[in-house]
C-alpha positions in Angstrom: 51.3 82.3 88.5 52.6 85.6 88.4 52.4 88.4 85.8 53.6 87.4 82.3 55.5 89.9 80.4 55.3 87.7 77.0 53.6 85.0 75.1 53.9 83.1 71.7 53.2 80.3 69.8 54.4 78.9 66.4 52.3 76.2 64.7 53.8 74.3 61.7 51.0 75.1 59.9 52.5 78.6 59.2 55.6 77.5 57.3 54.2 77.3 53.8 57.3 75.3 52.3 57.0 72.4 54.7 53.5 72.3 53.0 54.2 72.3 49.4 57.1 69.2 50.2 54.2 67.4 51.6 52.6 67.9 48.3 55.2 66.9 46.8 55.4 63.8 48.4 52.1 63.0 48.1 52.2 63.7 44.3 55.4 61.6 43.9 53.3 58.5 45.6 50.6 58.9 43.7 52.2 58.9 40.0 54.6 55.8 41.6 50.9 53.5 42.1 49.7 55.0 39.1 53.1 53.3 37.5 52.5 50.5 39.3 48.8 50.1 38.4 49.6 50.5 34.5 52.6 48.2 34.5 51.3 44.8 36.4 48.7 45.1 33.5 51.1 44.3 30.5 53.0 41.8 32.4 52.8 38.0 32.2 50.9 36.6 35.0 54.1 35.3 37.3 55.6 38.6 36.8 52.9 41.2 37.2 52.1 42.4 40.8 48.5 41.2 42.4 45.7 43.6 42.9 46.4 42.6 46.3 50.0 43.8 46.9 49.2 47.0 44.7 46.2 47.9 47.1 48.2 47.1 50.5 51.1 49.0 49.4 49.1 52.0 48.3 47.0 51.8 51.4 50.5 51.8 53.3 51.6 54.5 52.3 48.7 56.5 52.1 48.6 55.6 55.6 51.9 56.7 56.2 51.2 60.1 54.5 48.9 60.4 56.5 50.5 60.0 60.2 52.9 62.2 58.6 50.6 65.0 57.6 48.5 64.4 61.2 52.6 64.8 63.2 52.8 68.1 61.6 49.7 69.8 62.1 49.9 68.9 66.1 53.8 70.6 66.2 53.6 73.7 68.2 55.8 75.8 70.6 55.0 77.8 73.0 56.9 80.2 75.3 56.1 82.2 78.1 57.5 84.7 80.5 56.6 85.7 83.6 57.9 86.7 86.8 58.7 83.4 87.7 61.0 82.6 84.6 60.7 81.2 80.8 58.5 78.3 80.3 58.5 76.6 77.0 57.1 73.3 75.5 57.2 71.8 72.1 54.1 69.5 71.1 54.6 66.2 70.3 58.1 65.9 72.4 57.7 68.1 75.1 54.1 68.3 75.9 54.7 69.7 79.7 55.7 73.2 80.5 59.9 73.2 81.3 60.0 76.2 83.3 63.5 77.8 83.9 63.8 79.8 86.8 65.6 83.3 86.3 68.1 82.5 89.3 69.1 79.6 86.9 70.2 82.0 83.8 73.5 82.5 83.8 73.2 84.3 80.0 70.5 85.1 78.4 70.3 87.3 74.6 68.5 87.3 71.6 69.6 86.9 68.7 68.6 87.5 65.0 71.5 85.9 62.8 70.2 82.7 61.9 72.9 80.4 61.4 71.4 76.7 59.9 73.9 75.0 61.4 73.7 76.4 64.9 69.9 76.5 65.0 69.0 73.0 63.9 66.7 74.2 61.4 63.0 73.5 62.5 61.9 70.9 65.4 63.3 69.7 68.5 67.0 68.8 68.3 69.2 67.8 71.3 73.4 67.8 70.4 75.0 66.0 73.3 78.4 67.2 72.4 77.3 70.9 72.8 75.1 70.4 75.5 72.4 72.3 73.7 68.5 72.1 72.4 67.5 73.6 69.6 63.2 74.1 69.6 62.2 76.4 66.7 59.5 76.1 64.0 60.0 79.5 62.4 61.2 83.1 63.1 64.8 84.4 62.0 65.4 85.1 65.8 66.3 83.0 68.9 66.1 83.3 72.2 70.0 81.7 73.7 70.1 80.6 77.3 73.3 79.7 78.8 72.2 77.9 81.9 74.5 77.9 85.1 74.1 73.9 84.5 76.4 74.3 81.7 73.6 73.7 79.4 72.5 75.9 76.4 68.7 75.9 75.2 67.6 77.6 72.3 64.1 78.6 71.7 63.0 79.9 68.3 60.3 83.1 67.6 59.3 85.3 65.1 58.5 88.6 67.5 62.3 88.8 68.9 61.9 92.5 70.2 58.6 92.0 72.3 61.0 88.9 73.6 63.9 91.2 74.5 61.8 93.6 76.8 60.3 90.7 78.2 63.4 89.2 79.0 65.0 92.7 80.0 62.1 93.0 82.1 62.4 89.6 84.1 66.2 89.9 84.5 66.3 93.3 85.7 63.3 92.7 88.6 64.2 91.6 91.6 60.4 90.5 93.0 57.5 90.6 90.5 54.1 92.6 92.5 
């Protein structure tokens, strides 16, 4: 491996507003079996909802919750440069480093406008009609790389002029010592 010029990673866990829908959503289902606790109780017997039902669907979607909650702890991008080229990967959907080699950057900028509709918002998004990905879990700056493929990936980070240099730096050398 050769020398790297920069490193980052983004967890999830640093967005505070993804956080506070969860709780959200987790207050919502809990006043919903609450509701559904109190109610089967006044009900005839062939109308009201078994302690059964009421248990498994609670249990479901606590569960669910849950798997939910556990998905966006693990999400995490990572990017590197070196002399080699930019490697990323996004945890869960990417696990393995993608490397792009600097002889296959055909454009390469950074940029600080952060259009929602351009960007994807946060995660991994893939538009076949563009020919671009979109990873980024927060940061108001992204790193755009027209590939020579045709293809356009855009990588998301919150330190966009340590990123610049970096990428100044790797474009502008032509062997790394």
């Amino acid at each position: 491996m050769k020398r790297l010029y920069f490193e980052e990673s983004q967890l999830l866990r640093q967005t505070r507003w993804v956080w506070l829908v969860v709780l959200a959503m987790a207050l919502i289902l809990a006043v919903i079996t609450s509701v559904l606790i109190l109610s089967s109780d006044g009900l005839p017997s062939e109308k009201s909802l078994s302690n059964s039902s009421i248990l498994l669907t609670m249990l479901f979607s606590f569960a669910s919750l849950a798997v939910a909650v556990f998905i966006l702890l693990s999400m995490k991008l990572e990017t590197r440069i070196n002399g080699d080229g930019i490697q990323y990967r996004f945890i869960p959907n990417k696990p393995r480093w993608n490397t792009i080699s600097k002889t296959d950057i055909a454009k390469a900028e950074v940029r600080r406008n952060r259009n929602i509709f351009a960007t994807g918002v946060i995660g991994y998004h893939r538009n076949v009609f563009r020919k671009m990905v979109s990873i980024t879990i927060s940061g108001n700056a992204h790193l755009w790389l027209n590939l020579k493929n045709n293809q356009t990936l855009m990588l998301g980070t919150q330190r966009p002029e340590e990123l610049e240099r970096a990428l100044k730096r790797l474009l502008s050398t032509e062997t790394d010592l």
